[in-house]
matplotlib code that plots the C-alpha trace (Angstrom):
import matplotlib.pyplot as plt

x = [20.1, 20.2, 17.0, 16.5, 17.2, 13.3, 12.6, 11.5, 14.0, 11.0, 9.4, 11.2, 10.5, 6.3, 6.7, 8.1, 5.8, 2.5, 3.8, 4.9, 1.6, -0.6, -2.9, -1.0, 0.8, -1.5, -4.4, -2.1, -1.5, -5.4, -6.2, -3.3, -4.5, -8.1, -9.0, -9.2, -11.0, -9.2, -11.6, -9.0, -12.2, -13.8, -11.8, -12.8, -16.3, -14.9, -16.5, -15.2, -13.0, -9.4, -5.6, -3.3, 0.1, 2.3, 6.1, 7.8, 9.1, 6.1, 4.1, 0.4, -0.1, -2.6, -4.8, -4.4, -4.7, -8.1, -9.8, -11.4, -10.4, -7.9, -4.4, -1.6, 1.0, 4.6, 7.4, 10.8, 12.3, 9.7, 8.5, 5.3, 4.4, 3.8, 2.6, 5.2, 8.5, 7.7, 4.5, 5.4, 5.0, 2.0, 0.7, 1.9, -0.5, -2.3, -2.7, -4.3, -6.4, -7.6, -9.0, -10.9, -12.9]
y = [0.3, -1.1, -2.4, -2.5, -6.3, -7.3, -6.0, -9.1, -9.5, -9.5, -6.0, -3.4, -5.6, -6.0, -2.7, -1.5, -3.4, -2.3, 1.4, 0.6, -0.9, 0.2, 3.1, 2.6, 5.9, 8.3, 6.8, 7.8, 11.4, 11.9, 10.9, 13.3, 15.8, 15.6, 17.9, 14.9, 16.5, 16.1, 13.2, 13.5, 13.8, 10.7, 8.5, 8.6, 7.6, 4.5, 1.5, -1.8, -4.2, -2.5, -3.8, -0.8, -2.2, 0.4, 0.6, 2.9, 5.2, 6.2, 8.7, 7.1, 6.4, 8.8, 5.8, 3.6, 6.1, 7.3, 4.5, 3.6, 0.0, -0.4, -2.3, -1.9, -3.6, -1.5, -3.3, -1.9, -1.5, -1.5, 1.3, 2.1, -1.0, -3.7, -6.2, -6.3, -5.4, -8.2, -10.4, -12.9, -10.0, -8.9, -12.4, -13.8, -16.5, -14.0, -11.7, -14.4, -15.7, -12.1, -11.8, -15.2, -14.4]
z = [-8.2, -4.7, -3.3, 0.7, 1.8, 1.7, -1.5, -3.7, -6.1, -9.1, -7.7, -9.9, -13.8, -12.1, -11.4, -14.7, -17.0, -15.1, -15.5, -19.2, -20.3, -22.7, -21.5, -17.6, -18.2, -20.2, -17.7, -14.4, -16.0, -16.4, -12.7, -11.8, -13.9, -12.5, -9.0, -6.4, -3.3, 0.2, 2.0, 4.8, 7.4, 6.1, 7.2, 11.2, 9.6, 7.9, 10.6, 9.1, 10.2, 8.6, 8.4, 7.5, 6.0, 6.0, 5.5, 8.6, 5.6, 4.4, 6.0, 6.8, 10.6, 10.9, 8.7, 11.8, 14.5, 12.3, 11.7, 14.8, 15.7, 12.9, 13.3, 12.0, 10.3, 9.8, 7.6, 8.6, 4.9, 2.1, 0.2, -1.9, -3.1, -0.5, -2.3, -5.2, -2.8, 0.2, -0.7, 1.5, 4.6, 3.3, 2.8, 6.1, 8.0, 10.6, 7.4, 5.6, 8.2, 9.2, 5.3, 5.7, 8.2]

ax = plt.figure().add_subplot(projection="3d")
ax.plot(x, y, z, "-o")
ax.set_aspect("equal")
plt.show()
């Protein structure tokens, strides 16, 4: 499998062994499983400070363009999972200082 060039080379075994552990799966079925009302309109109402990281495949603008005052961050080649594919982009020095304060 060919990973996009920013991909963190340890992503996909993290990945697999948080899926593959013990109660991971069954617990991801029953949340799936479960009627999760649409709280779409909430999130206009949502009034703190807010950093949307967001990869410019995946659909989720309309978080930024929501949230009133939010910014956001868009990586050109991850996927899904941020934090496992790129932590060093999601971890950055003006990310890391905005989560201080």
């Amino acid at each position: 499998m060919a990973y996009p060039p920013a991909t963190h080379h340890g992503a996909p075994n993290r990945v697999n062994s948080c899926a593959t552990a013990a109660g991971n799966r069954s617990a991801f079925v029953d949340f799936a499983n479960t009627d999760q009302p649409d709280r779409s309109a909430e999130i206009p109402r949502i009034a703190v400070p807010t950093l949307v990281l967001r990869s410019a495949g995946i659909d989720g603008q309309h978080f930024a363009r929501d949230i009133p005052g939010a910014q956001e961050r868009v990586h050109a080649d991850g996927g899904h999972l941020l934090p496992e594919e790129d932590p060093d982009w999601v971890l950055r020095r003006d990310l890391r200082r905005r989560v201080r304060k």
